[in-house]
C-alpha positions, 0 to 999 in steps of 0.5 A, a space after each residue: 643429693 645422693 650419699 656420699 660413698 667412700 672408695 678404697 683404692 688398695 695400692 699395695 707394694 713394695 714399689 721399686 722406688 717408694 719415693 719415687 711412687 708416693 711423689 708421683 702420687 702427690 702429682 695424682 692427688 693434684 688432679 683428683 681433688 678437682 674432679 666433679 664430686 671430690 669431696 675428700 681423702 686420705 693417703 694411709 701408709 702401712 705401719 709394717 713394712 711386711 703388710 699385703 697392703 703398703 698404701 691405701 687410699 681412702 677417697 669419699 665421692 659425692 656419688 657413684 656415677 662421679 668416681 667413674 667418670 673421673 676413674 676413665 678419665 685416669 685409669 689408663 695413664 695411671 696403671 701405666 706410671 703403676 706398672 713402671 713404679 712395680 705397684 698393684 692398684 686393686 680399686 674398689 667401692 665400699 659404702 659405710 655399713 655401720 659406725 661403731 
């Protein structure tokens, strides 16, 4: 089996309505964590309300080639609920470079 990667996925705001956003995705989370090659993740909300980034998720992959194929099968509809609730998604891969 290949490395496990993590994905960062920067979802910063403020959304129009936070309650609203952090609901809908509960509903998202729903769905990821049964796509192939889910194997884990955490939702980390910002400590000041004046941070770049309100919300980042970190979500660990078991490769690659698994993120995108369950990222085209949500990317769409997702930036769509995004644009209503007034939030950037800025999805990025990262890879562990070191453990300290």
């Amino acid at each position: 089996m290949p490395d496990a990667g993590d994905i960062d996925q920067c979802i910063f705001g403020p959304a129009v309505n936070e309650a609203e956003f952090v609901q809908w995705w509960q509903d998202v989370k729903a769905h990821i964590t049964k796509q192939e090659g889910f194997l884990s993740g955490k939702f980390h909300k910002s400590l000041k309300p004046d941070s770049r980034f309100t919300y980042i998720n970190v979500a660990i992959w078991e490769n690659e080639g698994l993120y995108w194929k369950a990222y085209e099968k949500s990317v769409t509809p997702m930036k769509e609920k995004l644009a209503q609730l007034g939030v950037d998604m800025t999805p990025a891969l990262y890879h562990v470079a070191f453990e300290y």
